[in-house]
N, C-alpha and C positions, 0 to 999 in steps of 0.2 A: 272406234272399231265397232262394227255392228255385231252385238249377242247373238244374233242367228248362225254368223259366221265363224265365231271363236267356239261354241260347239259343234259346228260340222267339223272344224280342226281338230277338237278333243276325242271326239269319235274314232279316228282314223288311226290303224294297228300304230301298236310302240314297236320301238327298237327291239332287237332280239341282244345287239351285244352294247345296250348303254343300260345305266343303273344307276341312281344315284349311290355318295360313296362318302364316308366317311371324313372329316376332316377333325386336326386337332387345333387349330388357331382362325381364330378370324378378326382380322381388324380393321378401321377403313380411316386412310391418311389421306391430308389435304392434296390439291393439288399446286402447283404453283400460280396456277390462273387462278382469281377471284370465285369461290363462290363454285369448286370442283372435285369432288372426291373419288376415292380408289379404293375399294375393296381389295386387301392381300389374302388371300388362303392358301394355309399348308396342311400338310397331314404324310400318312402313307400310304400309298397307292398297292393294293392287293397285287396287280401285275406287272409287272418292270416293265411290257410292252402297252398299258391303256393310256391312253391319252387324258389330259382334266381337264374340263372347263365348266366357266361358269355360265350356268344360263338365269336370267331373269324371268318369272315370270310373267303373265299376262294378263291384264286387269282392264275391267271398261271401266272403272270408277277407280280416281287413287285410293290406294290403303294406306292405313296407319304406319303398317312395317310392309315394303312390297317386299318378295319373298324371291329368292333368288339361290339355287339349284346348283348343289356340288353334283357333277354329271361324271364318271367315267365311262369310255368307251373302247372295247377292244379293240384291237390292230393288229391286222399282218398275223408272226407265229405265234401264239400264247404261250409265253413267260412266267412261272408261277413262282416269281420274287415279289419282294417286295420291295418299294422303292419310294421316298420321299419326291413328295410335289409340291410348287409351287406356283399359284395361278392367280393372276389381278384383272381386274376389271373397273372399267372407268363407270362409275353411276351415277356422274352428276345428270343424267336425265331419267334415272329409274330409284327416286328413291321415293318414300311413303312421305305421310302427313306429318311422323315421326323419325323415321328412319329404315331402317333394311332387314329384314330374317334369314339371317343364311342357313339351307335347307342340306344337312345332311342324312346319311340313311338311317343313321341311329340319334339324333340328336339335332335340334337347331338352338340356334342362338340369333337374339334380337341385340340391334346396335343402333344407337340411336347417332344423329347425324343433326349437324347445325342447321 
């Protein structure tokens, strides 16, 4: 990916109703294919209506730990419950030199990865 172009991307306004959020567990289990792993996150979600997911993010050079983004995002009527999530992601092609960072809004945690 060309530098010029992943900061014209960085540039460009943020979301008004996504934020990264909080998680209490992260761990990342084989897959059953040779040589593929899953990141599990849980925690509780501030809204009973935002949705979770995980975004990776975005490097021209691998990193050590690639770092990858507990994201909530509003929806529809706002809900001010709270409500446990649970969210996976395949990252057998996003992982670092070492392993993975998962990027909450108060806290990360680094997991290292065969």
């Amino acid at each position: 990916m060309d530098e010029k172009l992943l900061k014209e991307f960085e540039a460009l306004p943020h979301p008004t109703m996504c934020r990264l959020i909080n998680f209490d567990k992260a761990q990342v289990v084989p897959g059953i294919v040779p040589k593929t792993f899953f990141l599990i996150v849980t925690g509780i979600k501030p809204w009973f209506t935002m949705t979770v997911e995980l975004h990776p993010r975005i490097y021209i050079v691998q990193p050590d730990y690639w770092g990858i983004e507990v994201v909530g995002c509003m929806h529809g009527v706002l809900i001010p419950i709270p409500a446990p999530y649970h969210v996976w992601l395949d990252i057998s092609n996003v992982i670092g030199k070492t392993g993975i960072e998962v990027i909450g809004a108060s806290k990360t945690e680094k997991i290292k990865v065969p």
